[in-house]
C-alpha positions as CSV (number, residue, x, y, z in Angstrom):
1,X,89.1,111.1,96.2
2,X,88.8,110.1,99.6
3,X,88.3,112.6,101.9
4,X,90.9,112.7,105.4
5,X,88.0,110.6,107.7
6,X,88.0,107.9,105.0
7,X,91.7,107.8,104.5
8,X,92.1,107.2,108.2
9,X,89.4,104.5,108.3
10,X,91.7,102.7,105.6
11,X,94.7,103.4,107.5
12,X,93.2,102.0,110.4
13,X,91.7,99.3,109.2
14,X,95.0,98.2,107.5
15,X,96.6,98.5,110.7
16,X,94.2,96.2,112.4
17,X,94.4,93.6,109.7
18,X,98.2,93.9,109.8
19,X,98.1,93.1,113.5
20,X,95.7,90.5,113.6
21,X,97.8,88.6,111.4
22,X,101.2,89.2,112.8
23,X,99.5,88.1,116.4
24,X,98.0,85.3,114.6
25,X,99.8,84.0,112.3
26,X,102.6,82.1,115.0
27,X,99.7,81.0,117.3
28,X,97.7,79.7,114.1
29,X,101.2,77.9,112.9
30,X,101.5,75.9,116.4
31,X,98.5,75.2,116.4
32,X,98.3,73.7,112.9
33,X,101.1,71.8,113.4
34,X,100.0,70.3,116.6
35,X,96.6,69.2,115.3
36,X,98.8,67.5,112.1
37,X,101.2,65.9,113.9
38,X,100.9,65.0,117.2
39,X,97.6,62.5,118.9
40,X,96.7,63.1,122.2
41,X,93.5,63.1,124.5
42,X,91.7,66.4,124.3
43,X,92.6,66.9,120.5
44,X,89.0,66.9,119.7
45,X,88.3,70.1,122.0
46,X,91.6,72.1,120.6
47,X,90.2,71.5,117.3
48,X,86.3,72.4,118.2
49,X,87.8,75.6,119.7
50,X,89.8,76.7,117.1
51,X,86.9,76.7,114.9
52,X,84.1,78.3,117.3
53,X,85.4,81.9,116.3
54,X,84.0,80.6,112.6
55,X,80.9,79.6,113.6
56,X,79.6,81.7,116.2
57,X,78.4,85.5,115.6
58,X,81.3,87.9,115.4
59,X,79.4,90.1,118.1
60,X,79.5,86.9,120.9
61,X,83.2,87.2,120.0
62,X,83.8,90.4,120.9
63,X,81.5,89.7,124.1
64,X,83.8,87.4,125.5
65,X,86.4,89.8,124.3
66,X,85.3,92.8,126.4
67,X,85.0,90.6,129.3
68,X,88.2,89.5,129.2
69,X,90.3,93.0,128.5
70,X,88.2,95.4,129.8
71,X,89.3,96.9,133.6
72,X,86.8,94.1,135.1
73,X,88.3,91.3,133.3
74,X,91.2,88.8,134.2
75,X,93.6,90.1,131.3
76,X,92.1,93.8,131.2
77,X,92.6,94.0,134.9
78,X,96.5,92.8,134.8
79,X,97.3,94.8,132.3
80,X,96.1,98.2,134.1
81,X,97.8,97.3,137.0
82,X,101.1,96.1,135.8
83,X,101.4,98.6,133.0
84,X,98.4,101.3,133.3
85,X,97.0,100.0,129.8
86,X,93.6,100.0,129.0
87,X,93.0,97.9,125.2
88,X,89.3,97.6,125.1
89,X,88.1,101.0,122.8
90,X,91.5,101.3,121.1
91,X,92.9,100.3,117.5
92,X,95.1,97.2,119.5
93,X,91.2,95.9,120.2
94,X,90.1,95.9,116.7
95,X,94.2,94.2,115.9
96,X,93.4,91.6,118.5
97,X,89.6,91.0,117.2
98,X,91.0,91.0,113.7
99,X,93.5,88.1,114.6
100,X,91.0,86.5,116.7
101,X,88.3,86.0,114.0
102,X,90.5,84.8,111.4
103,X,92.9,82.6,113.4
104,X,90.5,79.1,112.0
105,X,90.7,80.3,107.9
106,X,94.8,80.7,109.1
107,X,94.9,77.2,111.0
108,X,93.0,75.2,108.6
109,X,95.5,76.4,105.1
110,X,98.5,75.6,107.5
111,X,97.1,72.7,108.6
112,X,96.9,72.0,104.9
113,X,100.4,73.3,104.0
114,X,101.5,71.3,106.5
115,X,99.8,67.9,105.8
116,X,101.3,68.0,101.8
117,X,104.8,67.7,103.0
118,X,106.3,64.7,102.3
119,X,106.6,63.3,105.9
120,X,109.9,61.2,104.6
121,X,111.9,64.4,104.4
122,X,111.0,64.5,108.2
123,X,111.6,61.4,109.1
124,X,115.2,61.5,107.4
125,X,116.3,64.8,109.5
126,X,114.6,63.2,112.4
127,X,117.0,60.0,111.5
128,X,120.0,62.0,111.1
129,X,119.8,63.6,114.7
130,X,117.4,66.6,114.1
131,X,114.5,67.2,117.4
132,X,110.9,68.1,116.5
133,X,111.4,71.6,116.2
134,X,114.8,71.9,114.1
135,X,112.7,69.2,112.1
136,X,110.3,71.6,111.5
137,X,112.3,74.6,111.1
138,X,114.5,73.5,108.4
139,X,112.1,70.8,106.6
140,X,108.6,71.6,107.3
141,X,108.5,75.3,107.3
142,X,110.8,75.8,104.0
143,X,108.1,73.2,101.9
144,X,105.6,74.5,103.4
145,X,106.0,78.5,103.4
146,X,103.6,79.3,100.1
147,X,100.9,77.9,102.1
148,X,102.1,79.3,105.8
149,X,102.1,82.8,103.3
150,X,98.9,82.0,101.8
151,X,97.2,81.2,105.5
152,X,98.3,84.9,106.2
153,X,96.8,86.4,103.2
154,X,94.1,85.0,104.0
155,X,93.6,85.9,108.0
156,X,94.7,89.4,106.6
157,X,91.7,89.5,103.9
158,X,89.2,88.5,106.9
159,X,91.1,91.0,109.2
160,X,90.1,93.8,106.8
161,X,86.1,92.8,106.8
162,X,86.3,91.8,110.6
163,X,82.9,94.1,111.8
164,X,81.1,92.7,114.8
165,X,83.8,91.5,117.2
166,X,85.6,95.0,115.9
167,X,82.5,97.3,116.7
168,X,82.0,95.7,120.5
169,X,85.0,96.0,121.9
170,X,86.7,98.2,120.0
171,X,83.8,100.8,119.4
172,X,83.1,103.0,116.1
173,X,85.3,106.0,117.2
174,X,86.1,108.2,114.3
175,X,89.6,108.6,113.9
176,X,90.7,105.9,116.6
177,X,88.9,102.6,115.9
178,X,86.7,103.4,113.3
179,X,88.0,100.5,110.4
180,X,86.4,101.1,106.5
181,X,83.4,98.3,107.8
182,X,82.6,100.6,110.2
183,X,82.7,103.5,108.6
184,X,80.5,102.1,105.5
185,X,77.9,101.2,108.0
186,X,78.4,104.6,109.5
187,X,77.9,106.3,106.2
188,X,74.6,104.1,105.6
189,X,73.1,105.1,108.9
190,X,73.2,108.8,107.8
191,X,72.3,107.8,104.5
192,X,75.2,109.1,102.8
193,X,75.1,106.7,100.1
194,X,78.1,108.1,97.6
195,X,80.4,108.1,101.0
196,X,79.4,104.4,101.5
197,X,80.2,103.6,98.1
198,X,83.7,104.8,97.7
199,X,84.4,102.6,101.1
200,X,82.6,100.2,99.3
201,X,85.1,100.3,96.3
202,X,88.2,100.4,98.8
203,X,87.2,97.4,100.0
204,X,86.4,95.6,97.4
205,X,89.4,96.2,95.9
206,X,91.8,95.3,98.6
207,X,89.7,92.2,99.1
208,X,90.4,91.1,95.7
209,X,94.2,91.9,95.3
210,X,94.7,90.3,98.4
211,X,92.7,87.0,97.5
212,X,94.5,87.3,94.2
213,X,97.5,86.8,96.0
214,X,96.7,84.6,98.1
215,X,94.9,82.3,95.3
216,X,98.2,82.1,93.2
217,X,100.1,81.0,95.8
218,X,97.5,78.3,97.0
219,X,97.7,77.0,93.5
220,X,101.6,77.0,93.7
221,X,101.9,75.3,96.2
222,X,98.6,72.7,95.1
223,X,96.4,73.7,98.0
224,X,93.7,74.8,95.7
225,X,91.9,70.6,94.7
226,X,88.8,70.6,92.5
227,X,86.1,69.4,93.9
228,X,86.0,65.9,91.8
229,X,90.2,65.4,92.9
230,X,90.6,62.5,94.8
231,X,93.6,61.4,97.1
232,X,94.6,58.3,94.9
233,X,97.1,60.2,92.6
């Protein structure tokens, strides 16, 4: 059994994960479709943005983060004067570094999703009076959805194992902002190896029901290619 500090870890990190992905999940959908569908100058460095959270070190992330919400920063600053709300050091930091590391794994599966609808059906609602966004809202989106659902499964999956953007601007605070990655490294820093292990297990079994999940509806919808598929079918 898990004992009350664990269970609020879980709770805590499922709250992050849920927020990252509901905060996420819209951006990473505008996002996708823009890079799909439209060409303009500057594409390039919206794409090579996108992906930086991917490739650099969860902990820069979370740097940049804490610059930019804490009192000092541009958006930390507004926010305590207009409202009197301080994020960095709270769960909403670990929601926001949740969505923030797993907005590229959300943008490229909707960017896929996307991309596999026929652009005919468009082109015939476009034809018979519909704008770019009713387009998408009543062709793209409804073809698409398995994969727009699958995206999310996905950023929420990441959103659970988010640790280094989590652990710098949210902190490890027991109770507050301390998510299960956090509390397994805190259980192996005081070498309380059967703690760690249950967390360990938690994990590992939320991971895999949610990549289940998010597996059979890649499949449904055909995002999942092997590696040998080619585009000539």
């Amino acid at each position: 059994m898990l004992s009350s500090g664990e269970l609020q870890a879980l709770r805590l990190s499922l709250q992050a994960a849920t927020l990252g992905t509901l905060l996420g999940l819209p951006l990473a959908l505008s996002i996708a479709w823009i890079l799909v569908k439209s060409s303009f100058r500057g594409k390039v460095v919206l794409d090579t943005l996108v992906s930086l959270p991917l490739i650099l070190p969860p902990v820069i992330t979370g740097y940049f983060m804490l610059l930019l919400l804490s009192r000092g920063g541009p958006a930390g600053a507004l926010l305590h004067r207009a409202f009197g709300v301080d994020l960095v050091f709270t769960w909403l930091a670990a929601g926001l570094a949740a969505g923030l590391v797993s907005l590229p794994l959300m943008v490229r599966a909707i960017e896929v999703a996307i991309a596999g609808v026929d652009p005919r059906l468009e082109q015939a609602a476009r034809s018979l009076g519909a704008g770019p966004l009713r387009a998408l809202a009543t062709v793209t989106l409804p073809l698409a959805y398995r994969g727009i659902l699958a995206a999310a499964l996905l950023g929420f999956a990441r959103g659970l194992g988010e640790f280094g953007a989590t652990i710098v601007v949210a902190g490890n605070i027991p109770g507050q902002t301390q998510t299960l990655p956090l509390a397994i490294f805190t259980d192996l820093q005081a070498g309380d190896d059967s703690a760690a292990l249950r967390l360990v297990a938690v994990s590992l079994v939320l991971a895999l029901l949610t990549l289940t999940a998010h597996h059979f509806l890649a499949r449904r919808r055909g995002l999942l290619r092997h590696p040998w598929a080619t585009s000539s079918n």
